[in-house]
N, C-alpha and C positions, 0 to 999 in steps of 0.2 A: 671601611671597617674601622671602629675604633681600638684603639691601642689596649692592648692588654698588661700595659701596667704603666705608670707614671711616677714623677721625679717629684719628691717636697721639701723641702728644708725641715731640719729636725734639730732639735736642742738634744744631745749627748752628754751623759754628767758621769765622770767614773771617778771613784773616791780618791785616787792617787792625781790624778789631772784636773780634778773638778769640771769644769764647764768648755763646750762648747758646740759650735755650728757645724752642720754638714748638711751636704745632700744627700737622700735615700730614695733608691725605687721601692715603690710599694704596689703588689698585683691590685688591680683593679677590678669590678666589680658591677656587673651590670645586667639589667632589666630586660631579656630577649621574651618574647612574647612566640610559643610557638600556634602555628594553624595549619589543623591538617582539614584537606580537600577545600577551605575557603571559611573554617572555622577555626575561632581561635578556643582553644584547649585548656593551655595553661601560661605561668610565665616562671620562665627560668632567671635564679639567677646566679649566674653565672661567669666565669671570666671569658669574656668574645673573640677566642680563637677557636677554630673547628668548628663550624654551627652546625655546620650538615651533616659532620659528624654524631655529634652533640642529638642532633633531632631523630636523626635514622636510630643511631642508637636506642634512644631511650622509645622511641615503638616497638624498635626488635626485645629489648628488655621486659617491656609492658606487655608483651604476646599481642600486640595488634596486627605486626606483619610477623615472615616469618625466612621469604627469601626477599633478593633485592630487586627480584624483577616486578615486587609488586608495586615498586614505587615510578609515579611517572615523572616527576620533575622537584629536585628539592634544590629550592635558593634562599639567602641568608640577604636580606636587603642591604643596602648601603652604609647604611647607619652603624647595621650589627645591633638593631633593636627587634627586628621582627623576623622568626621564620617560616618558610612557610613550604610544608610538605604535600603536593600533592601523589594519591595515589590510585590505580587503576581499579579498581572498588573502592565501593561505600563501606565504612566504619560508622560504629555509634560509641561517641566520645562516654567514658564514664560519667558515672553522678556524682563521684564525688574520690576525690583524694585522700589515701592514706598518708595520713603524718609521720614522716621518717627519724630514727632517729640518726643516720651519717651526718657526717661530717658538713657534708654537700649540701643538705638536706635540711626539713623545718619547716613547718607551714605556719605563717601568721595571718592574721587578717586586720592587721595594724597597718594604718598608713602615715606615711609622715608626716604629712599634714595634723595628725591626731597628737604628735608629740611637739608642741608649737613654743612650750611654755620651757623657756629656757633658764638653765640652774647656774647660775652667776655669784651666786653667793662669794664673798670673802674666807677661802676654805683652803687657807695655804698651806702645802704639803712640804716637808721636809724631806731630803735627798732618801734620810736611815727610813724613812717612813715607809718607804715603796720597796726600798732593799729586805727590810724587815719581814715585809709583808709576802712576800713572793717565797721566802726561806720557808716562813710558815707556812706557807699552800702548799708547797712541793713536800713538807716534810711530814703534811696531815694525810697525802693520799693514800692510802691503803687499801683502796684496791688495785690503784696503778701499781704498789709495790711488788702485789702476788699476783697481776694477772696481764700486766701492759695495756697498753690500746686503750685507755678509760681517761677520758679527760675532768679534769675535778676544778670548780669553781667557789669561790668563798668571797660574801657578804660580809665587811667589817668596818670597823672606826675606827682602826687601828691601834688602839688603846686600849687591848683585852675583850671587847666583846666581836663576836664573829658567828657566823653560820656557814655550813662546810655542805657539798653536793659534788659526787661523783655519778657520771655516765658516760657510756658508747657515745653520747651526742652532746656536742658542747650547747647545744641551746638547749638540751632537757636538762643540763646542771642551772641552767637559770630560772628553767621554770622551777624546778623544784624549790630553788632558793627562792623565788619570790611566791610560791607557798608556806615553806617556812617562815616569811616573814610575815606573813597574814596570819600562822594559824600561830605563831612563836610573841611576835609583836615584841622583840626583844630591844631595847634602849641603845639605840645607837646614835652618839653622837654626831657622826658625817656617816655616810654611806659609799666604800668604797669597793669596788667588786675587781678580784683578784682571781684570772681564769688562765688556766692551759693552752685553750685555744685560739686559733686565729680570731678579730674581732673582726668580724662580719658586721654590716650593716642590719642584721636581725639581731645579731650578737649585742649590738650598741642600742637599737632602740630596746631590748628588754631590760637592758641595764637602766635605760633611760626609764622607763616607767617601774625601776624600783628605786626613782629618785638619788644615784650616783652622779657622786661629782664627778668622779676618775675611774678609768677602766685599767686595768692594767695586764700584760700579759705577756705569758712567757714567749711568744712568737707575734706575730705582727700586726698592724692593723692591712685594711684595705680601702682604697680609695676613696670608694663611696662612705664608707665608714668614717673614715677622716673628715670628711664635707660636714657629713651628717652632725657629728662632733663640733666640728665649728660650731655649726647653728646652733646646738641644744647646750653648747655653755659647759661640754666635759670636755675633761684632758684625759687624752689617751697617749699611757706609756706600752712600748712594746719591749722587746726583748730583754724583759727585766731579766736579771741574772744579780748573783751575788755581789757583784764588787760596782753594776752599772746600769744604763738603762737607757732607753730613747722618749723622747716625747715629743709627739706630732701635733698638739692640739693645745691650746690653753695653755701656754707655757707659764703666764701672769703669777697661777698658784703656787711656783717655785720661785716668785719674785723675792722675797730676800734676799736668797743666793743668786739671784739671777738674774738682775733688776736693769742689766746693762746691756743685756743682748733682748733684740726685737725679733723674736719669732713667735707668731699666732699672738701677741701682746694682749695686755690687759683689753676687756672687752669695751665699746664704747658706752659714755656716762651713762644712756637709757637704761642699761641691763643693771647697773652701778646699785 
């Protein structure tokens, strides 16, 4: 089984200490494919503890079974990439998936491979720039203020122009945002996306194809997410807060201030 969270070094800036290094676990993030009776169904993604939980679950959820004796054998392979439920009747798998909006939840049909073209640009972010921007997220939601539970995303350059999105699902405040910016088409300098939620690896590639350099967020990224990040040329800060903030990814963009410590460092010349 693989581990359900891992260790990265992270650049930490708080405006009274300024800069430095540490280590952070960050949950992890991964591709279980499940198959019932010797068919494969769907693919979870999910953090890889509990699979057989995880799978039983989401049938008894789904009304496909309904006690446990209808299952005849459920194993979670070695890896923790593939599961596989058999059970003592025949099921007919659906046609097709409702798109959720939880938390947990989001259907793409983007693959990584599609998002290949990495954003390296010269687009250095200043410490007040991220602090700023986070103030203003938190202070525009209003529906998180009258109702809780609503995660609210914002598209900006951080130099007064912005596009604001609140929902139940943190990957529907992104679609909405990058609707808005198709039908809005509004002049932004850099594009920097400023979200509530955890950044998931769906979280980072819609960010990714609305052309962000940096993600930023009040709570954390996740492993895959991080990787992903690497490759696609964004810096991703997590638990921005008022006075601080982490950054796992692209540190290069805060090289001004920051030009002495080597973490995730400028990218190599080809991206240049």
């Amino acid at each position: 089984m693989q581990p359900v969270d891992q260790t990265r070094k992270i650049l930490q800036y708080t405006s009274s200490g300024g800069w430095e290094t540490s280590d952070a676990r960050i949950i992890d993030e991964a591709p279980v494919e499940l198959n019932v009776n010797g068919e494969p169904w769907l693919t979870f993604m999910c953090t890889p503890s509990h699979l057989e939980a995880l799978g039983v679950g989401f049938l008894y959820n789904e009304g496909i079974i309904i006690h446990a004796n209808e299952i005849s054998a459920v194993r979670a392979c070695d890896t923790g990439c593939q599961l596989d439920v058999w059970l003592n009747h025949t099921v007919t798998k659906p046609l097709q998936w409702r798109r959720t909006s939880g938390c947990t939840g989001g259907a793409t049909a983007t693959q990584e491979s599609n998002l290949s073209h990495a954003i390296m640009e010269k687009d250095f972010l200043p410490p007040d720039l991220i602090l700023a921007g986070m103030d203003d997220l938190l202070r525009q939601q209003e529906l998180y203020r009258s109702t809780r539970g609503v995660h609210c995303s914002m598209l900006t350059d951080g130099e007064g122009t912005s596009l604001l999105a609140e929902d139940i699902g943190r990957h529907n405040t992104l679609d909405k945002l990058a609707g808005r910016l198709l039908l809005e088409n509004p002049r932004l300098k850099r594009r920097l996306v400023f979200t509530t939620g955890r950044i998931s690896s769906e979280m980072l590639q819609k960010s990714a194809r609305m052309g962000a350099s940096a993600v930023i967020s009040r709570t954390s990224p996740t492993a895959l997410s991080a990787r992903l990040a690497d490759e696609l040329g964004i810096t991703v800060v997590g638990y921005a807060r008022r006075t601080q903030f982490n950054v796992y990814t692209h540190a290069w963009r805060f090289q001004s201030e920051a030009i002495s410590l080597d973490v995730n460092a400028e990218p190599a010349c080809e991206f240049c």
